[in-house]
PADO-621433 format. One line per 2 residues: number of its first residue (from 1); their letters; for each residue x, y, z of C-alpha. Coordinates in pm, 1 decimal. Example, Ala and Ser with C-alpha at 12.3 -4.5 7.8 and 13.67 -1.06 7.14 Angstrom:
BEGIN
1	AS	1230.0,-450.0,780.0 | 1367.0,-106.0,714.0
% end
This chain:
BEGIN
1	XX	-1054.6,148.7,-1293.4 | -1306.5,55.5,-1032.3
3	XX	-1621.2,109.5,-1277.2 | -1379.0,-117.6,-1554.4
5	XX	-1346.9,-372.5,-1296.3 | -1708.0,-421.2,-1186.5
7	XX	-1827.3,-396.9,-1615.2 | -1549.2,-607.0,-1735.6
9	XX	-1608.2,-885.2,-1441.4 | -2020.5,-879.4,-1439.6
11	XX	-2004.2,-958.0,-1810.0 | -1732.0,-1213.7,-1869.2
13	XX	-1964.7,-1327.9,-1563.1 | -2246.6,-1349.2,-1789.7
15	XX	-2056.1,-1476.5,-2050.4 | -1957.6,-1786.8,-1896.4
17	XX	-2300.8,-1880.1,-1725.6 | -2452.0,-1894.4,-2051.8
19	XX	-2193.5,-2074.6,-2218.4 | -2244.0,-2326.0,-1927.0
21	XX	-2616.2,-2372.9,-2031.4 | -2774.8,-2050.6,-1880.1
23	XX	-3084.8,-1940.7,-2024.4 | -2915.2,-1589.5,-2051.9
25	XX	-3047.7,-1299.4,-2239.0 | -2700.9,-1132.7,-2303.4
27	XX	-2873.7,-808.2,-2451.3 | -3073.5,-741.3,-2103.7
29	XX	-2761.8,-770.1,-1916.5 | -2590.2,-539.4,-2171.8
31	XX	-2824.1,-299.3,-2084.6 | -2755.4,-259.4,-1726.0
33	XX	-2470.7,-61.7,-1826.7 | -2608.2,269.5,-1644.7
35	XX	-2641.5,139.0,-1303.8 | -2254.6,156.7,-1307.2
37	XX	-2375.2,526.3,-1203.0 | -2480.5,362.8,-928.7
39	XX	-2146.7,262.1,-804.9 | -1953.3,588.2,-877.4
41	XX	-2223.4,780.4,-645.2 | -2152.5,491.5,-378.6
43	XX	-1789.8,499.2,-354.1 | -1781.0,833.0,-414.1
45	XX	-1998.1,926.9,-80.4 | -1764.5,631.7,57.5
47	XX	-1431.2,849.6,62.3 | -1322.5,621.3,-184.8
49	XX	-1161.7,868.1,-415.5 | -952.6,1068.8,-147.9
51	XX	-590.9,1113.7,-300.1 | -708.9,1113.1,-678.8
53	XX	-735.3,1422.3,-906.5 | -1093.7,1446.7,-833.8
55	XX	-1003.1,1516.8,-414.7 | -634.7,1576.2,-393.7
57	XX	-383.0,1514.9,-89.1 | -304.0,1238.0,100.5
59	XX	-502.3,874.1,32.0 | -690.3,684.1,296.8
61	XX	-497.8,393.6,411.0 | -536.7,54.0,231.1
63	XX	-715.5,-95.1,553.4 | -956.8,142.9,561.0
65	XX	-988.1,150.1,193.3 | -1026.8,-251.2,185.6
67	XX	-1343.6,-172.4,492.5 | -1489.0,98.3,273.3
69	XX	-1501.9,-99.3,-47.1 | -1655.0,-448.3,83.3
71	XX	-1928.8,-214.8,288.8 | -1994.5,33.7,-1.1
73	XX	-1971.8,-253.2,-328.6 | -2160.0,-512.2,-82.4
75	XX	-2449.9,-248.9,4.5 | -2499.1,-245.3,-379.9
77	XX	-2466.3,-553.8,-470.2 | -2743.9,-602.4,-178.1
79	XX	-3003.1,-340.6,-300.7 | -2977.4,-495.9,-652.1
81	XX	-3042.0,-871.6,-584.2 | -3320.9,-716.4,-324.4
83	XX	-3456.3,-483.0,-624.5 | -3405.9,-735.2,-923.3
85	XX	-3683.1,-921.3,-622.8 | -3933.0,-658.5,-595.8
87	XX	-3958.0,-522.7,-969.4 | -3849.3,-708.2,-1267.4
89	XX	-4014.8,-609.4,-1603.0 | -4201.4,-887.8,-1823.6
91	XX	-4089.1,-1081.4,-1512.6 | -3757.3,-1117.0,-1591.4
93	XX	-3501.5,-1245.2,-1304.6 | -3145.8,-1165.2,-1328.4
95	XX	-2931.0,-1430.0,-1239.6 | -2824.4,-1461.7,-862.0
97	XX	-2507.7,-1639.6,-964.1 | -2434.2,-1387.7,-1175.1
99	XX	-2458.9,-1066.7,-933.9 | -2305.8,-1279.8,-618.7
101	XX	-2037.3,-1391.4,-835.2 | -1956.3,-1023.3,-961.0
103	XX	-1954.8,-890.6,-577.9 | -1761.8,-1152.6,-479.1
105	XX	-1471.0,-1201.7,-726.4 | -1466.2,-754.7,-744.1
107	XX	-1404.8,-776.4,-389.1 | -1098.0,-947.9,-451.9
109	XX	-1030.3,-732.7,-778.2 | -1059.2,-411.8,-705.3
111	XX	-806.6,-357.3,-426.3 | -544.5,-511.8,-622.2
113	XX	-657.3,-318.1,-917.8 | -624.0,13.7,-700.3
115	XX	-264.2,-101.8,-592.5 | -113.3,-173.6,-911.0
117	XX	-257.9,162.2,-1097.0 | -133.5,377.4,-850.1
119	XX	187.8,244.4,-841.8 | 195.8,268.2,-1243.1
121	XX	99.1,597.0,-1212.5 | 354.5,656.7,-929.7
123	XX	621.1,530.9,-1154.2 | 504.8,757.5,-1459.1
125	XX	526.7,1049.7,-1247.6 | 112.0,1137.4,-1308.6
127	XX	-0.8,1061.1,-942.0 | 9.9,1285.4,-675.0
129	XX	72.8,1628.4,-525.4 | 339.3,1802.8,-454.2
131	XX	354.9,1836.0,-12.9 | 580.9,2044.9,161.6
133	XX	720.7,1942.7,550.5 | 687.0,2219.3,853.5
135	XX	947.0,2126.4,1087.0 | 1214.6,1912.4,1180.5
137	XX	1324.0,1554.7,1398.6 | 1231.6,1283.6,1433.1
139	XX	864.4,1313.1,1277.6 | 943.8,1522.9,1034.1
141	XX	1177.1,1252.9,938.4 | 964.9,966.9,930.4
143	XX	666.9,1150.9,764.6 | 942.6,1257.1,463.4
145	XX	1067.7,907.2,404.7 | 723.3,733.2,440.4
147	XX	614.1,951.9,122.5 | 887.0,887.1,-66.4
149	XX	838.4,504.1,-14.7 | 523.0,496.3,-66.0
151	XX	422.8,787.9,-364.5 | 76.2,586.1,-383.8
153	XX	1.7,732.1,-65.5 | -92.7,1090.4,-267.8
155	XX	175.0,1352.6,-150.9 | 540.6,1382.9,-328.5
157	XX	743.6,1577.6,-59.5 | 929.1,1894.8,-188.5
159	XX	1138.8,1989.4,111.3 | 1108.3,2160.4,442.5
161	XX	1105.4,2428.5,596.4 | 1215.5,2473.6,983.7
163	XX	1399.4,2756.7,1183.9 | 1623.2,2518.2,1324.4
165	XX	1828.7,2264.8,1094.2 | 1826.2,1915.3,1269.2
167	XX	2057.4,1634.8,1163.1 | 1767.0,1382.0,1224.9
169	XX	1640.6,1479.0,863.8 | 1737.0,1263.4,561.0
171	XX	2039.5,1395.0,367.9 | 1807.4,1381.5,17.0
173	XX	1559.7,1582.4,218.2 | 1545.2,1932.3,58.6
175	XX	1624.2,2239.6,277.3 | 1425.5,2493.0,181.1
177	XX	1457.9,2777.6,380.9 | 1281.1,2914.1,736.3
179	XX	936.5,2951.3,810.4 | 878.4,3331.2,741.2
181	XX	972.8,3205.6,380.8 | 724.0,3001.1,324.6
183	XX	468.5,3208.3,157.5 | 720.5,3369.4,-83.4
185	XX	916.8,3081.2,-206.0 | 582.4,2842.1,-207.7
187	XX	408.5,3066.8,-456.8 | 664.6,2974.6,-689.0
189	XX	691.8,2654.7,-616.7 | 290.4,2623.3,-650.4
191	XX	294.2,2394.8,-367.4 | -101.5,2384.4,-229.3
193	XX	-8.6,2091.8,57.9 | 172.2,2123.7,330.8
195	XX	238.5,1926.2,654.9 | 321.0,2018.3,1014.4
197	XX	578.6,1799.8,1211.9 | 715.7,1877.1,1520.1
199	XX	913.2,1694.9,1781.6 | 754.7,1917.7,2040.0
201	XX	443.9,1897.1,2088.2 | 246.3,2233.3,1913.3
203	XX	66.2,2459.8,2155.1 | -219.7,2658.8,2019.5
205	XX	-83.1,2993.2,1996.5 | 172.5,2840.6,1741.1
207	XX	-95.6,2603.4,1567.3 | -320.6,2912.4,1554.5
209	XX	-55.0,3121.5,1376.0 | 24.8,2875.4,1129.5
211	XX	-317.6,2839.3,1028.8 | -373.2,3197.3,1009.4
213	XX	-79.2,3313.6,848.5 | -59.7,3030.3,565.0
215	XX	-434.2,2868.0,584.5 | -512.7,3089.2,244.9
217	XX	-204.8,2955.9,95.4 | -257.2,2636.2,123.6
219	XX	-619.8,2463.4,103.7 | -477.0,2179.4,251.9
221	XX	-287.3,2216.8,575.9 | -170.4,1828.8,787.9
223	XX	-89.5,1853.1,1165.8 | 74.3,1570.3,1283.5
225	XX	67.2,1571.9,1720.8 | 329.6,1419.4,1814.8
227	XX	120.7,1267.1,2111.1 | -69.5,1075.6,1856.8
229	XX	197.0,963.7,1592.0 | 131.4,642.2,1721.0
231	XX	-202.8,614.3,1686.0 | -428.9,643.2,1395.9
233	XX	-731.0,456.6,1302.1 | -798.8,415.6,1684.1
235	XX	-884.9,806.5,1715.6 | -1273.8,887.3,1686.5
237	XX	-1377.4,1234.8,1635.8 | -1645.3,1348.0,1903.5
239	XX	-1876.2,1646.7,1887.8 | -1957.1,1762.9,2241.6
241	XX	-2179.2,2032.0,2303.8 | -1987.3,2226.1,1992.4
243	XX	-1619.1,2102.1,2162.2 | -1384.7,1833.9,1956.2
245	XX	-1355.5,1542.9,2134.1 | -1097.1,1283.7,2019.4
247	XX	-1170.3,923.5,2208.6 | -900.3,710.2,2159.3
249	XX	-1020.1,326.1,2170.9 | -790.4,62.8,2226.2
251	XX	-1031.4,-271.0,2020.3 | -811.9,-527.1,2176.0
253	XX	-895.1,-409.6,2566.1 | -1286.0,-463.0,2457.4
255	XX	-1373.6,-756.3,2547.2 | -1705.9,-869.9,2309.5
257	XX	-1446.3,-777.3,2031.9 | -1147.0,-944.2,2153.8
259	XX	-1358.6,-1297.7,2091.6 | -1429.8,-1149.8,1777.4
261	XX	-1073.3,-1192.4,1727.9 | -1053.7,-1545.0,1903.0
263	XX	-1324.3,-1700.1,1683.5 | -1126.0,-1564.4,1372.2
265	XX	-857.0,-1684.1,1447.4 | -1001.4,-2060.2,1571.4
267	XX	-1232.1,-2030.2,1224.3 | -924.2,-2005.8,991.1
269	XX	-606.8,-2214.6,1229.2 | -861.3,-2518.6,1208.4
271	XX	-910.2,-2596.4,847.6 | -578.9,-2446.5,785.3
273	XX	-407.0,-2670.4,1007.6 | -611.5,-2998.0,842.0
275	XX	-515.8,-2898.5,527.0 | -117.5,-2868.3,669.3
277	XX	-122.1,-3193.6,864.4 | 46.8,-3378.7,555.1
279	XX	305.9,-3128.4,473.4 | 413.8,-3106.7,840.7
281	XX	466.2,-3448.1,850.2 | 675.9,-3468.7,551.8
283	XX	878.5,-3186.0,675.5 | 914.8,-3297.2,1011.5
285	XX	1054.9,-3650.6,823.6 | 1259.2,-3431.1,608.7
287	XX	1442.1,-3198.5,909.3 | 1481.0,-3543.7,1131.6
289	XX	1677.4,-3706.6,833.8 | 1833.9,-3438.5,696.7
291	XX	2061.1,-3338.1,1036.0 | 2088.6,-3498.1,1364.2
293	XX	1882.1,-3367.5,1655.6 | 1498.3,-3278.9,1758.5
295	XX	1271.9,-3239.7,1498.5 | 1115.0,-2883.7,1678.0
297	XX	1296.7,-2653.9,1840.9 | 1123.0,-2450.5,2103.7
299	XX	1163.2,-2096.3,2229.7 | 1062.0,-1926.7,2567.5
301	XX	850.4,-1633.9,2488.8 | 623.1,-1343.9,2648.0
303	XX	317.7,-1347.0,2607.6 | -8.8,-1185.5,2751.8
305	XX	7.7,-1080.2,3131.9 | 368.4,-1132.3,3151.4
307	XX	370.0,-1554.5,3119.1 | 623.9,-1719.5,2928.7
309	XX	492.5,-1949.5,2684.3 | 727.9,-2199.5,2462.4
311	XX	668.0,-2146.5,2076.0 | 744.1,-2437.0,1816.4
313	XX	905.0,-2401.2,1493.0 | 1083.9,-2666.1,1280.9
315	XX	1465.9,-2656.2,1391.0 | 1624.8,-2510.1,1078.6
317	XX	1982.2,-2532.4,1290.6 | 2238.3,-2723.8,1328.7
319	XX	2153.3,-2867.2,1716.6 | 2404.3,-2654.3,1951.4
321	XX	2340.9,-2305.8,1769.2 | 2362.6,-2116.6,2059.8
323	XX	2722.2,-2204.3,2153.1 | 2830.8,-2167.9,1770.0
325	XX	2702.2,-1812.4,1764.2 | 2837.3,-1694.7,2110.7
327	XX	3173.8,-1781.5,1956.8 | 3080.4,-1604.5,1582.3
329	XX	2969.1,-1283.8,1824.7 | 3315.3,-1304.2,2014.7
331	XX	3479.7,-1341.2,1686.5 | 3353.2,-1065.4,1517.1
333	XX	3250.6,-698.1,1580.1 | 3061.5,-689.7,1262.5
335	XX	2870.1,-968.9,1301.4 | 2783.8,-899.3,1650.3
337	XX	2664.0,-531.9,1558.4 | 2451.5,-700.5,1265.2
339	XX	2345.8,-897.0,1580.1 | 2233.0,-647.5,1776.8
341	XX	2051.8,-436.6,1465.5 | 1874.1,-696.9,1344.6
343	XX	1834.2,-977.9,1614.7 | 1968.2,-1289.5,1302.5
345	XX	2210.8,-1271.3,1096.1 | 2172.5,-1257.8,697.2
347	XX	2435.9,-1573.8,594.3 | 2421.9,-1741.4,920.6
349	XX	2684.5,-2061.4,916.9 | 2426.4,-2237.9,1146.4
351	XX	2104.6,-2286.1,939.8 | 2101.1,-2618.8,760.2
353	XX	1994.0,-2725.1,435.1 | 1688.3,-2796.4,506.5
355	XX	1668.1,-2515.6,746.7 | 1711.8,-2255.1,433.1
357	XX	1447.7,-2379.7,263.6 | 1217.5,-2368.4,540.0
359	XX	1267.4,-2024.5,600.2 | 1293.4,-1937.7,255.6
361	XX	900.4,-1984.8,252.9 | 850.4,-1946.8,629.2
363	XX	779.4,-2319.7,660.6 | 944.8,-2304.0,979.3
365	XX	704.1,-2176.9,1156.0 | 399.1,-2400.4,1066.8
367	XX	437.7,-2580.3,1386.4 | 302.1,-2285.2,1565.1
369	XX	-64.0,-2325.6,1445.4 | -72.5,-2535.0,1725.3
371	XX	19.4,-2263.3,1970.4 | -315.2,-2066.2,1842.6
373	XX	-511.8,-2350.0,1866.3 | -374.5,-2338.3,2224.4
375	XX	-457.8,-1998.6,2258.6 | -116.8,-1942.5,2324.5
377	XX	-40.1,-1713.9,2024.4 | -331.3,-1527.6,1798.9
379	XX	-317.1,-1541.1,1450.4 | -208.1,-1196.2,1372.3
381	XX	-45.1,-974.3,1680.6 | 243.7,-800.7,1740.5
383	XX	588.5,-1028.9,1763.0 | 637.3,-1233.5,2044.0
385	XX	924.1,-1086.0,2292.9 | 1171.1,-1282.6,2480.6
387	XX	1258.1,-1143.7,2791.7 | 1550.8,-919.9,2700.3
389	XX	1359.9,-737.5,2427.6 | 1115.1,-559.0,2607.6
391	XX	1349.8,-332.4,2708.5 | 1365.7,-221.6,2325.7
393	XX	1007.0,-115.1,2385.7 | 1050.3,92.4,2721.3
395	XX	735.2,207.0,2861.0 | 561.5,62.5,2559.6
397	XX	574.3,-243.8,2647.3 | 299.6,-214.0,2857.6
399	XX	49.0,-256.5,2619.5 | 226.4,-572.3,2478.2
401	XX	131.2,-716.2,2805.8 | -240.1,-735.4,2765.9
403	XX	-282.6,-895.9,2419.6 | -131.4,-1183.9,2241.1
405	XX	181.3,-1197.1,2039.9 | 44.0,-1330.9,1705.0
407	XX	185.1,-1581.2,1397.7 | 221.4,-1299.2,1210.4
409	XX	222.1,-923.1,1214.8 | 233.5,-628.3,1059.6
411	XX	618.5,-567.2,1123.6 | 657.8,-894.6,943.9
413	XX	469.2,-727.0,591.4 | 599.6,-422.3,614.2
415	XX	985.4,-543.2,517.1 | 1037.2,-797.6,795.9
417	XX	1434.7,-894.9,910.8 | 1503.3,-539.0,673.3
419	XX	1351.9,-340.9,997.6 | 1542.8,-228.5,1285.7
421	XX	1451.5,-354.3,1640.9 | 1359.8,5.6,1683.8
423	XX	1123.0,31.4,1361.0 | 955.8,-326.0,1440.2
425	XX	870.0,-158.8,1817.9 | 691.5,114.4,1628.4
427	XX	502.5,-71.6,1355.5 | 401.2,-301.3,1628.2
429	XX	246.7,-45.5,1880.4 | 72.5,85.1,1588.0
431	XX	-107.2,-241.6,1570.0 | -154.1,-284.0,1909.0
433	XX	-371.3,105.0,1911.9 | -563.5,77.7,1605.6
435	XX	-637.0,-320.1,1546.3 | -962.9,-399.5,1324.6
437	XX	-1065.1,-707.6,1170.8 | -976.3,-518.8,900.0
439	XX	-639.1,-459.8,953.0 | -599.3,-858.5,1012.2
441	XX	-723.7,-925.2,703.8 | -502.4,-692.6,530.9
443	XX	-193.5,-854.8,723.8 | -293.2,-1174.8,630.8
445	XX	-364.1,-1106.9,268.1 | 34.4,-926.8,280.8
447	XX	195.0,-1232.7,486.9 | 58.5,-1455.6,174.8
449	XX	276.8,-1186.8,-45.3 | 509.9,-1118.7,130.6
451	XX	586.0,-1552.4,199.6 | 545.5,-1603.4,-216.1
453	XX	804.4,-1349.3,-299.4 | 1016.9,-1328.2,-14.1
455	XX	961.3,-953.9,59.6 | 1263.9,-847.6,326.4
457	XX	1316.6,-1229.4,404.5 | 1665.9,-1304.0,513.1
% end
């Protein structure tokens, strides 16, 4: 797919230069076809193909898949246009247009092309591996529903095995017997993956064992320390003196890259804010006429070193909300558990007509462009708290206290007002330990989705 994408694109490419006047020789592009070698070899040595048929087992992640492919295609792209320079037979030049144009549109291309195959392929039932689960709990848990949501990921999870049943696991989750039966009743399930979760943390001794006793069965054995479920992307491997070293770096405490972060997010609120300064006014004109009260309603929030910060959004209530849902909460014990689950409600008698609309598309929240501009709120951070909520996050919410809360986040793509209180804690601490410029540009890119097809909107 990959090498399609890059032939099909660079020659449609061609294609349409000449047809636009070029002074193309179509035939010397055609017969560039072997350098596609050249990007095979590339994003092979990248790590690009982890969690195909060529390396089997579990897939990078799609942030640091998105990092890999703009360094690995972009290095090529690079040593062409810098070779088509220094030697170029019968001094012939290969269009610049053309090979920028390639690099940039398969930069776009191919992640979405990776995406879409595997989950075609997921849905035929011809991608993955077969995985089986060592332990029980609450990790155990978690790592068994995550690959059945997400088959793309490489594993398909068999069962588990654990010496002690746990009610934490999911009832579809296949019991498969204790751990001294592992080796028999694997061979005939011709399972070659398995993965070690524990609630406890594993000491040596035990991690030793397993590895010894069922290393030869399966080439492919995936600890999971509880210690670091958290954490993933942040956690550099470290040779000292012979000794693993893992150094855990927290990006967002750094300080040169924290402004990386600020001048990101000043580079794209500005234009994006010029270009929204028309629709904001018609919407602020459309919420004023549409239902008496204030155009914006404002929120106290937490943000970074414990100040409270107000946050604007277009008022998509009817004015007095609070006092109409204290009563709706009195009223009803089902409402008021949906309440406390969720933190809204899903047909909420408050919101106005406008006010569906609005957050239908998340046009509610425009107004809070400002508040980055501000440097109130950052583009893309975990969700901004009120007071009462950081107790959700217990001694988490710590780390919430030394970065901004952000526009958007990753809770927010990953199934938004669907999530538990408890689930959006997680998914933001996650962001909060391993934050890249990457991963903000893979938010962002998933806010866009998830805004156009209202993915878990409510």
């Amino acid at each position: 797919m990959d090498l399609l994408t890059i032939a099909t694109v660079f020659m449609m490419i061609v294609l349409l230069r000449k047809a636009l006047g070029g002074e193309l020789d179509t035939d010397g592009y055609v017969k560039l076809w072997p350098f596609l070698a050249i990007f095979w070899l590339v994003f092979e040595k990248a790590g690009l193909y982890s969690g195909t048929s060529i390396h089997s087992g579990a897939s990078i992640g799609p942030v640091e898949e998105l990092r890999r492919i703009v360094y690995a295609l972009g290095g090529v792209f690079i040593a062409l246009g810098f070779s088509n320079y220094c030697y170029h037979p019968d001094n012939y030049l290969y269009s610049r247009s053309v090979l920028i144009g390639t690099c940039l549109i398969c930069l776009f291309l191919i992640p979405i092309n990776r995406i879409f195959l595997r989950k075609i392929l997921a849905r035929l039932n011809c991608w993955g591996v077969p995985a089986i689960l060592i332990g029980s709990g609450q990790i155990a848990r978690q790592v068994f529903n995550d690959m059945q949501r997400h088959p793309e990921y490489g594993l398909i999870p068999v069962g588990f095995f654990t010496d002690s049943l746990s009610n934490d696991m999911p009832k579809n989750a296949l019991y498969l017997g204790k751990i001294c039966d592992i080796e028999e009743k694997t061979a005939l399930l011709a399972v070659k993956y398995a993965i070690l979760a524990k609630d406890e943390s594993p000491d040596t001794p035990y991690i030793q064992q397993i590895i010894r006793r069922y290393g030869v069965r399966f080439p492919h054995l995936l600890i999971i320390p509880p210690s670091l479920l958290n954490t993933c992307s942040g956690i550099i491997p470290k040779d000292i003196g012979g000794t693993l070293g893992l150094e855990i770096r927290h990006n967002l405490q750094i300080p040169s890259i924290y402004r990386i972060k600020r001048v990101i997010d000043y580079a794209l609120t500005i234009p994006a804010l010029m270009a929204a300064l028309p629709l904001i006014g018609l919407l602020a004109a459309w919420v004023k006429l549409d239902s008496p009260g204030p155009v914006f309603f404002k929120h106290r929030r937490i943000t970074k070193n414990g100040r409270q910060i107000n946050i604007y959004k277009f008022r998509t209530m009817d004015d007095g909300a609070q006092e109409v849902l204290n009563e709706l909460l009195q009223s009803s014990p089902k409402l008021k558990e949906e309440w406390a689950k969720f933190g809204k409600l899903e047909n909420d008698p408050r919101i106005t007509r406008t006010g569906k609309w609005l957050r239908k598309y998340s046009l509610d929240e425009l107004p809070q462009l400002f508040n980055v501009l501000q440097g109130k709120l950052t583009l893309v951070g975990p969700r901004p708290l009120v007071e009462k909520e950081l107790e959700i996050y217990g001694e988490a919410a710590d780390l919430f206290d030394r970065v901004l809360p952000g526009l958007t986040g990753l809770w927010q793509v990953s199934g938004r007002n669907e999530l538990t209180y408890t689930e959006r804690a997680r998914l933001d601490l996650y962001y909060v330990n391993n934050w890249s410029v990457w991963l903000d540009l893979y938010i962002l890119a998933k806010t866009v989705y998830a805004v156009l097809f209202r993915h878990g909107a409510r």
